[in-house]
N, C-alpha and C positions, 0 to 999 in steps of 0.2 A: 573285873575291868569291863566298863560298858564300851560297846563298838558302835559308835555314828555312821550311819552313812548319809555326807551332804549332800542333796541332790538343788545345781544350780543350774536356772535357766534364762537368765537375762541375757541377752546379748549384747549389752554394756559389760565395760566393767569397771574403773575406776570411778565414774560416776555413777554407777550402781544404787538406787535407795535400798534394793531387795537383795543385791549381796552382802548390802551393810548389815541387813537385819540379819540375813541370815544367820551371818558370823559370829554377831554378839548373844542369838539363840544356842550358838554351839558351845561359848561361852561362857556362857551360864549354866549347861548341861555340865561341862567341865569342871563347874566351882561346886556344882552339887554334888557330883557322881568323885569327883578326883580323875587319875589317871583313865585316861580316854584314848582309844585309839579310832582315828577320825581318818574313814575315806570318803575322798570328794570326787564326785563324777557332775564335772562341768558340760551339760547338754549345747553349751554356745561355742568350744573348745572342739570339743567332738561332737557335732549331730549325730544324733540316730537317725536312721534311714526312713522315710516315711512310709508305710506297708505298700506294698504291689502283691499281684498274683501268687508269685515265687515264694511270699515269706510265708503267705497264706497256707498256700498248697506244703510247705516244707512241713511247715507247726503243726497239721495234721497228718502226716505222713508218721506212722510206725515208725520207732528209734531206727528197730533192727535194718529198716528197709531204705532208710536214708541216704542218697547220693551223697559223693564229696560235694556235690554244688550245693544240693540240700543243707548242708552241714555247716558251708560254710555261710548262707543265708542266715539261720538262726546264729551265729557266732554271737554276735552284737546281743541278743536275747538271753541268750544262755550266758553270758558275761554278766549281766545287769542283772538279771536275775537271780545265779552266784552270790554274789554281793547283798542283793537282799535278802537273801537267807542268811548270811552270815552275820545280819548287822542285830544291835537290840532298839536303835531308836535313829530313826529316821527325822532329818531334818526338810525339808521340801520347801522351796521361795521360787515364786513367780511375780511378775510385778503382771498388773492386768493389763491387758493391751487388747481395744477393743472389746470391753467389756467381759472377757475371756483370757486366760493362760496361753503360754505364747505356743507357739508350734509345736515345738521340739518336746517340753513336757507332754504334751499329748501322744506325741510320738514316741518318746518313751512311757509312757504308762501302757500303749499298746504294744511294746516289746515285750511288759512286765507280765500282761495279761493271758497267763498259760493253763487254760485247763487242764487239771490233775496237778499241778505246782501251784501255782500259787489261791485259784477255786476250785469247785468241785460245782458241779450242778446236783441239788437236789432232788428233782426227779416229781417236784411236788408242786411246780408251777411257780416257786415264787423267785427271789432274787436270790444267784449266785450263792456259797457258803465259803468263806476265806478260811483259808488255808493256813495265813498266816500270823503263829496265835505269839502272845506272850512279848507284843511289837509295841515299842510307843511310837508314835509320829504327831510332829510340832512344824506347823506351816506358817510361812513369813510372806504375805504377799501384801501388796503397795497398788499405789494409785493416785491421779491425778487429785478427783475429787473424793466424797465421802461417802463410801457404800455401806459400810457397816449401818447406817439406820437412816431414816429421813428420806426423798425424794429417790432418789436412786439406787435403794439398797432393792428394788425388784430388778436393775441393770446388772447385778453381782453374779456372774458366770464361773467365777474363776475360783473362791473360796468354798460353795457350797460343791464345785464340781471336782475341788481338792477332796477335802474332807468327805465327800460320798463315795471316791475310789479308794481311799485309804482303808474307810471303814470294809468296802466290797471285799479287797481282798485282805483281811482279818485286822488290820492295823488300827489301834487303841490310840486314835487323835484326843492327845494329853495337853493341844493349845494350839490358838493361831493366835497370831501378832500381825497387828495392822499397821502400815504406815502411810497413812492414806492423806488424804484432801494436800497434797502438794503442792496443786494446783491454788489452792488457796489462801494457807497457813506457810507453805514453803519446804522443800524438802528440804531442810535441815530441821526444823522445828516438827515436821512430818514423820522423821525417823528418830526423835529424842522421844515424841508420845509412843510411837514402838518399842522404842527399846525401855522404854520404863514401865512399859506394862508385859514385859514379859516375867513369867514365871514360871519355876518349872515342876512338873509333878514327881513326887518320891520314885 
């Protein structure tokens, strides 16, 4: 039985194009794989904290030597991070805003970001070594106009900065789904070319 974990960060939500997607990605994980069990960690629901000094100094503090405040600084990190060690395929939706991912995702990926958990520094000068293997991850992000190719796709902050943390800490990016030019084409017609080019890997 595959374990999703959805991670949502719009801060919309019934008018959502990027929770739409997200959900019909988890859905189709579900018609492939069968019985699924799906946890969802809503970033617009419950923010993560955005780093300070404290969370800082906590993260590198030795377990053994860790204050109660310490302790409970990392909570929110060590929670999130729980969870994605537990899960086998990560779903991730951002809609872009300002050419970039919205806050809170960033801010959780800097909770996620724990050396000796989730990378390892090599020791050899080059980029990070993740930690976490044997992971799929399938991103859903959205947009007004059209970044995927043509005039704007050097404005795209938010897909290549998905898929570069996914892959950093060890996660096997199996697909991203676009539901872009809405501004254009219209988001309904925006999120029907999303969802029909999703598919999902074995």
């Amino acid at each position: 039985m595959k374990k999703i974990l959805h991670i949502i960060s719009s801060p919309r939500t019934e008018a959502s194009v990027s929770r739409k997607l997200g959900t019909a990605i988890v859905e189709k994980i579900k018609e492939k794989h069968g019985d699924c069990i799906v946890t969802v960690r809503d970033l617009a629901k419950a923010p993560p904290p955005h780093l300070d000094e404290s969370h800082i100094q906590s993260f590198f503090t030795p377990a053994e030597n860790r204050t109660a405040e310490q302790l409970d600084n990392i909570r929110y990190s060590d929670d999130a991070i729980r969870e994605l060690l537990d899960a086998d395929i990560l779903v991730v939706e951002t809609p872009m805003y300002n050419f970039a991912v919205t806050s809170t995702l960033k801010a959780y990926f800097d909770h996620i970001t724990r050396v000796g958990i989730t990378f390892k520094y090599t020791g050899k000068g080059l980029l990070p070594e993740g930690l976490l293997k044997d992971k799929q991850g399938y991103i859903a992000t959205t947009s007004g106009g059209i970044y995927s190719e043509g005039a704007l796709k050097t404005y795209d902050f938010a897909e290549p900065y998905v898929r570069s943390f996914l892959t950093l800490i060890g996660v096997d990016v199996a697909g991203v789904f676009r539901a872009e030019g809405q501004a254009v084409i219209g988001p309904e017609a925006a999120l029907e070319n999303g969802e029909g080019s999703i598919a999902i890997a074995v």
